[in-house]
Phi, psi and omega in degrees: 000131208257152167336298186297309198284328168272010156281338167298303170323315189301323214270337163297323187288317179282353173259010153257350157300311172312315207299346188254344162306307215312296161320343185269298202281326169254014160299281186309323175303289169359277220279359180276307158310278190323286222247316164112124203161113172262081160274108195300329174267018146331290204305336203283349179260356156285293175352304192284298188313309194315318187321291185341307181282325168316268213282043135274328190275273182004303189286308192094050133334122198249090174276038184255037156240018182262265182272004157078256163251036158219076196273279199322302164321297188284322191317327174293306165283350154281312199269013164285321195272300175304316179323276195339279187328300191304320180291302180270044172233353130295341182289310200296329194277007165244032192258298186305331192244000166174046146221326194283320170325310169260017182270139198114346167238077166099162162326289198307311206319316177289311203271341166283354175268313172281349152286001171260299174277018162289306213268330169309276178341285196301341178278325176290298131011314166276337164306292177295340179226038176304165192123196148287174176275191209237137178232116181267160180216117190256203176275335190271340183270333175282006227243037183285147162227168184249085169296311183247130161023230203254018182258152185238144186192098163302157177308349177236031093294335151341263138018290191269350181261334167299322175287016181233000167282295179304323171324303202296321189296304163334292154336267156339275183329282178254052147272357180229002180206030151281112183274357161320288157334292215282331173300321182277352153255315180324292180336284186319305179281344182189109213242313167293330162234066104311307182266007160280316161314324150135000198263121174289101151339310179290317182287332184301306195309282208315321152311324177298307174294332166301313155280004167269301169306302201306301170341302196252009151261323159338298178298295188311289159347322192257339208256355191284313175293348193241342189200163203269151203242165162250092180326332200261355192272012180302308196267016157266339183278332154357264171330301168319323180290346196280300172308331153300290177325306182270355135334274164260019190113117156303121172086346194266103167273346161279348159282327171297324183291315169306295169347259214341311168336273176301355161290307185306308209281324166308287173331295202279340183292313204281329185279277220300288213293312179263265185195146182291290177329334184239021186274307172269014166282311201294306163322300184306318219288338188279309166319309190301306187311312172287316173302330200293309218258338166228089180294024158229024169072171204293332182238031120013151182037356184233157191060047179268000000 
C-alpha cells in the first residue's frame, strides 16, 4: 500500500471515527444549551450503550421468527434499538436523582451530582460486567469493500457513518420544524419566557437530557463493533466531547458536527501517518492555536 492509499484510507476512517465524535458531542451541546449544564455522565452513557449492545447481541437474541433470513442484520439493530431506549431512560433517571432536584442552585451542585452518578453508573458496570473489554462481530463487520485503489471500508463502518449522517439530519429536522424543536430552543435561548409562553421548562430539560444519553448511546452502539469497549472509557469520551466543544464552538450544534470531523480525523491521520504518541500533542496543540485565533471556537456564536 503506497503512502497516498494509506492517507486515504486514515481520512475514511478518521471521518467515521469523527462521525461518532459528533453523536457524542452533541449530545453534550444539548445539555450545555438546554440545561446551561457540563454533563459529567455523557462519556459513560456512550459506555452503557456499547455494554447494552454487547449484552443483547452477545446473549444471542434470535429474531429469526421476525425477520426471517436475515436474523443477524436485524439482531443487531434491534439490540441496537433496546441498548438506546435503556440508555435514555438512564438519561431521565440522572436527570431526576441528580439535577433536577438541584437546578437552579448555584453551578457547582448539578455538575458534582453527574459527577457522581457518572462513576455510580461505571462501578456498577464494572461490577456486571467484569474482565477484559468487550467486542461484538456483526455480519457487517467481515463485509469490506474497495471503492478506490487500495483502500478498504467494511460495511460497518459504512453503516456507522451514514447512521450518525442521518441521526444528525434527523436532528436538525427537529429542532427547526417541529414543535417540540422550536420549545427547546425557546427553553435555550430564554428560559423564563420560554414558560411565559406556555412552555414546561422542566419538561425541556428532561428531553433534552434524554436525547443527549439516547445520543450518546447510539455512538457506543456503533463504536462496539469497531473498537473494544472498556468500563472505564466514560471520561475519555468525556474528553472528547470537551474537545470537540472547544473546537467548533461552545453551545454550537454545528461546531459539534465540524468539531467532531476534524478530531476523528486529527486523531486516525497523525496515530496513522506519524506516531499514536503525539496524537494528543498535536491536537491540544491545535486546540490551542484555534483557541488564539477564535477563543469561541470555529463556529462560536453562529448557529446556537
Amino acid at each position: 500500500m503506497s503512502w497516498w492509499d494509506m492517507f486515504y484510507q486514515d481520512i475514511v476512517i478518521g471521518l467515521v471515527l469523527g462521525s461518532v465524535y459528533v453523536l457524542v458531542a452533541i449530545g453534550f451541546t444539548l445539555c450545555l444549551g438546554v440545561l446551561k449544564l457540563i454533563n459529567v455522565a455523557q462519556g459513560h452513557f456512550v459506555m452503557l450503550g456499547a455494554f447494552l449492545t454487547y449484552q443483547f447481541y452477545g446473549n444471542g437474541m434470535d429474531y429469526s421468527g421476525w425477520f426471517g433470513n436475515t436474523a443477524i442484520l436485524s439482531n443487531y439493530f434491534v439490540c441496537i434499538l433496546f441498548a438506546v431506549v435503556c440508555v435514555s431512560l438512564a438519561g431521565a433517571g440522572v436527570h431526576y436523582a441528580g439535577i433536577r432536584t438541584v437546578h437552579g442552585k448555584g453551578q457547582l451542585a448539578p455538575i458534582l451530582t453527574t459527577i457522581a452518578l457518572a462513576f455510580l453508573i461505571e462501578n456498577v458496570a464494572r461490577v456486571y460486567w467484569p474482565g477484559t473489554g468487550k467486542l461484538i462481530e456483526t455480519s457487517l463487520s467481515d463485509n469490506p469493500r474497495n471503492p478506490i485503489g487500495q483502500i478498504f471500508i467494511t460495511d460497518q463502518r459504512i453503516i456507522t457513518f451514514v447512521a450518525a449522517l442521518l441521526l444528525v439530519v434527523v436532528l436538525y429536522l427537529l429542532l427547526n420544524h417541529t414543535r417540540l424543536g422550536k420549545a427547546l430552543r425557546a427553553t435555550t435561548q430564554d428560559e423564563s419566557a420560554a414558560s411565559l409562553m406556555g412552555i414546561n421548562p422542566q419538561v425541556m430539560f428532561l428531553v433534552a437530557m434524554m436525547l443527549a444519553a439516547a445520543f450518546a448511546g447510539i455512538a457506543g452502539a456503533l463504536l462496539v463493533p469497531l473498537y473494544t469497549a472498556e468500563t472505564n472509557m466514560g471520561m475519555s469520551y468525556l474528553f472528547k466531547a470537551f474537545m470537540v466543544v472547544l473546537i467548533g464552538g461552545i453551545g454550537n450544534i454545528y461546531g459539534a458536527i465540524v468539531g467532531g470531523l476534524l478530531l476523528g480525523l486529527l486523531e486516525v491521520m497523525i496515530g496513522g501517518l506519524w506516531d499514536p504518541s503525539w496524537v494528543n500533542v498535536v491536537v491540544f496543540g491545535i486546540i490551542i492555536l484555534i483557541l488564539a485565533v477564535r477563543p469561541t471556537g470555529l463556529l462560536g456564536g453562529k448557529g446556537r
